[in-house]
N, C-alpha and C positions, 0 to 999 in steps of 0.2 A: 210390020203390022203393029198398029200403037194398040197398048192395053192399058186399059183403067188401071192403077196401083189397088195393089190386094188393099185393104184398109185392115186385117191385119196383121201384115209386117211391118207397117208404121209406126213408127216411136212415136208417145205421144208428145206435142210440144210443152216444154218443162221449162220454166223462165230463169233465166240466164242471173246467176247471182251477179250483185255488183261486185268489181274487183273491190282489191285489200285496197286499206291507204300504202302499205309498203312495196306492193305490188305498182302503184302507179308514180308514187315517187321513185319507185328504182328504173322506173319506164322514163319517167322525165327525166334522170341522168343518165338515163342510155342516149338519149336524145341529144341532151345540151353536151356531150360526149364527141358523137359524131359528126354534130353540125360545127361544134369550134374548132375540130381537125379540120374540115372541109374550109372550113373561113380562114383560118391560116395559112391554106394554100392561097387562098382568091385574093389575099391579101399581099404575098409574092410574088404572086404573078400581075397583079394592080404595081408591085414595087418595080416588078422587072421592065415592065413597060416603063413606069415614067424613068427606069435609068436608059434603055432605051433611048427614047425619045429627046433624053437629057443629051444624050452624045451628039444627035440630029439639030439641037438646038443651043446647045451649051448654056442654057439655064437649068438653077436650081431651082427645085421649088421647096417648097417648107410642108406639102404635102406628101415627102418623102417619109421626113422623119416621123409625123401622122400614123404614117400607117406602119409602120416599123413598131411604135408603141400599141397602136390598136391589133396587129400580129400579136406581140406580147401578151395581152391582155386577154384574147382568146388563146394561146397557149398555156395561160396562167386557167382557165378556167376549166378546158380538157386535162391537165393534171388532176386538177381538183376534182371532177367529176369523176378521171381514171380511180384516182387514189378513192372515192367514197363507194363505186363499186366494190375493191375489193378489201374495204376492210371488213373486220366482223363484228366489231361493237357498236349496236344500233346510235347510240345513242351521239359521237362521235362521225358516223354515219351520215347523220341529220344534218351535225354541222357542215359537214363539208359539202354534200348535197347543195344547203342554202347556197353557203360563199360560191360556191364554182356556180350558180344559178346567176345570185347578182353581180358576181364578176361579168359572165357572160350577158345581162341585159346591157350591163355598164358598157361593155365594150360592143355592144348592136348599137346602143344609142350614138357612142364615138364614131363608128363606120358612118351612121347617117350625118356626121356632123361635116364628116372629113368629106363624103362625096358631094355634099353642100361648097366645102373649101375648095375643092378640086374643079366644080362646072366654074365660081366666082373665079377662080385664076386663071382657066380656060376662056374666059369671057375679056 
């Protein structure tokens, strides 16, 4: 049998502080964290196909090496982001935050370059 909610045991609505800015920058390298772990798999497994497929066809392509650096490059940026959670000096923090940030756009922008090179040599 449904019943009306007593009105009062209801907490009254209390509005929601906004988070810290250290709170959301350490949210953002929890992030660029886990997505550059994830991309360095996809990027392996993008390599392990074209060796693959290299065996089937016995061409190189130059989109090997590509991604071999763009691997790199999101592994350079999940260090960077590892190492910025767990240091303790804010300030030091900050920087390594930034770098392993623009490492990792550096290296989203390279992925879109590389799967641009990859359909052109496919074509």
């Amino acid at each position: 049998m449904n019943q009306l909610p007593n009105k009062k045991n209801e907490t009254p609505c209390t509005p929601q502080r906004e988070p810290s800015r250290e709170f959301i920058e350490v949210d953002i390298t929890i992030h660029i964290f886990t997505v550059s772990a994830t991309l360095v798999g996809a990027c392996l497994t993008v390599l392990g196909i074209f060796i693959m497929s290299r065996r089937l066809s016995h061409v190189k392509s130059f989109g090997e090496e590509l991604l071999v650096c763009d691997a790199f490059m999101f592994l350079v940026s999940c260090i960077l982001s590892y190492s910025a959670l767990r240091i303790r000096r804010i300030g030091r923090r900050h920087r390594l935050e930034q770098l392993a940030e623009e490492v990792f756009f550096i290296a989203l922008a390279f992925m879109v370059f590389i799967c641009g090179f990859i359909i052109y040599e496919l074509r």
